[in-house]
C-alpha positions in Angstrom: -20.0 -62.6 -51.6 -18.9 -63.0 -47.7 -17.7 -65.4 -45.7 -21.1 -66.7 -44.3 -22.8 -66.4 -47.7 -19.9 -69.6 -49.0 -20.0 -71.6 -45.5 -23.8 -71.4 -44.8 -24.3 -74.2 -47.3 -21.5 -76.3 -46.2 -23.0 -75.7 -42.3 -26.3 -76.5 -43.4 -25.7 -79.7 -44.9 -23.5 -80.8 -42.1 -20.1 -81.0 -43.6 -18.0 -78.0 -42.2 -15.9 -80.6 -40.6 -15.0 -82.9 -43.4 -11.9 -83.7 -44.3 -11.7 -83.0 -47.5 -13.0 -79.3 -47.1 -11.0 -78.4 -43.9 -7.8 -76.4 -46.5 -11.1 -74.8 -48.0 -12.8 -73.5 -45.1 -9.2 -72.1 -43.3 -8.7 -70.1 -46.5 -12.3 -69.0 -46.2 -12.4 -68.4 -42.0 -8.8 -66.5 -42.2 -10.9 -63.8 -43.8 -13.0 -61.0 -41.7 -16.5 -61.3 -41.6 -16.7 -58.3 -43.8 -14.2 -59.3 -46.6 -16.2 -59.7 -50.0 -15.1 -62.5 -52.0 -15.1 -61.1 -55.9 -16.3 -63.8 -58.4 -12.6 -64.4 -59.3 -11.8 -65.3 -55.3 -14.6 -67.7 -55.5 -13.7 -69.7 -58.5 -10.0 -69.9 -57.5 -11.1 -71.5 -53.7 -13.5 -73.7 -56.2 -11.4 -74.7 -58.9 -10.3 -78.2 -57.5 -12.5 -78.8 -54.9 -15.2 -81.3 -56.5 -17.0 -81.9 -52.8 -17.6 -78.3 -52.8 -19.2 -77.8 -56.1 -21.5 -80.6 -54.5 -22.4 -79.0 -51.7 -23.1 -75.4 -53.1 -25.4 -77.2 -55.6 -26.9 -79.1 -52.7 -25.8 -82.4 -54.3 -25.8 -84.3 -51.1 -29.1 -83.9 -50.9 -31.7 -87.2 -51.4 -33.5 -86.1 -54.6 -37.1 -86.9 -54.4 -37.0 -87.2 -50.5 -40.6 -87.5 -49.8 -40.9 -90.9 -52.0 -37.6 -92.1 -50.7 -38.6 -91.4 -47.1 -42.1 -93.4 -47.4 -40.0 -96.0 -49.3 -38.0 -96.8 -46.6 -40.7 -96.8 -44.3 -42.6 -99.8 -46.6 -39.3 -101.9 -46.0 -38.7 -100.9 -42.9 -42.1 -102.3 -41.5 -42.3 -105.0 -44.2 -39.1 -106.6 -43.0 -39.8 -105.8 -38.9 -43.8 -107.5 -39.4 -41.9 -110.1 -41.2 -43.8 -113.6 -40.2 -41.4 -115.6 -40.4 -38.3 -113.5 -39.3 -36.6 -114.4 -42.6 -34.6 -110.9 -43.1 
C-alpha cells in the first residue's frame, strides 16, 4: 500500500488537518512516495487511532444522504414559509 493509497481517504473527506490525525499523517508523509506499507505497517499506524478506522471506512459519511438531504430541505422551507414566524 503507498502513501497516497492511506491519505486519499483522509483528503477526500476533508480531515488531513485534524488534530487528532496530525501524529498519523507525519508518520505516514515522512515516507517516499514510493515506500509500500506491508499490512503489518498499516495495522501498527492503525492500532489506536479510532478516527482513522472511521475515515478509511468512510464513517463520517451521512448514511442515506439523498433522504437526509431532501429532509432538510422540507424543514428548511417549512420553517423559512413559516406564517407566523414562530421558529
Amino acid at each position: 500500500m503507498t502513501k497516497h493509497e492511506i491519505l486519499e481517504p483522509i483528503i477526500r473527506q476533508g480531515v488531513y488537518t485534524h488534530h487528532s490525525l496530525s501524529h498519523l499523517i507525519k508518520e505516514i508523509e515522512a515516507h517516499d512516495e514510493e515506500h509500500q506499507f506491508t499490512q503489518h505497517d498499516f495495522e501498527e499506524l492503525a492500532s489506536s487511532q479510532d478516527f482513522f478506522k472511521k475515515v478509511l471506512a468512510y464513517g463520517l459519511t451521512i448514511p442515506f444522504f439523498g433522504y437526509f438531504e431532501n429532509n432538510f430541505d422540507l424543514c428548511f422551507n417549512e420553517i423559512k414559509n413559516d406564517p407566523n414566524d414562530e421558529y
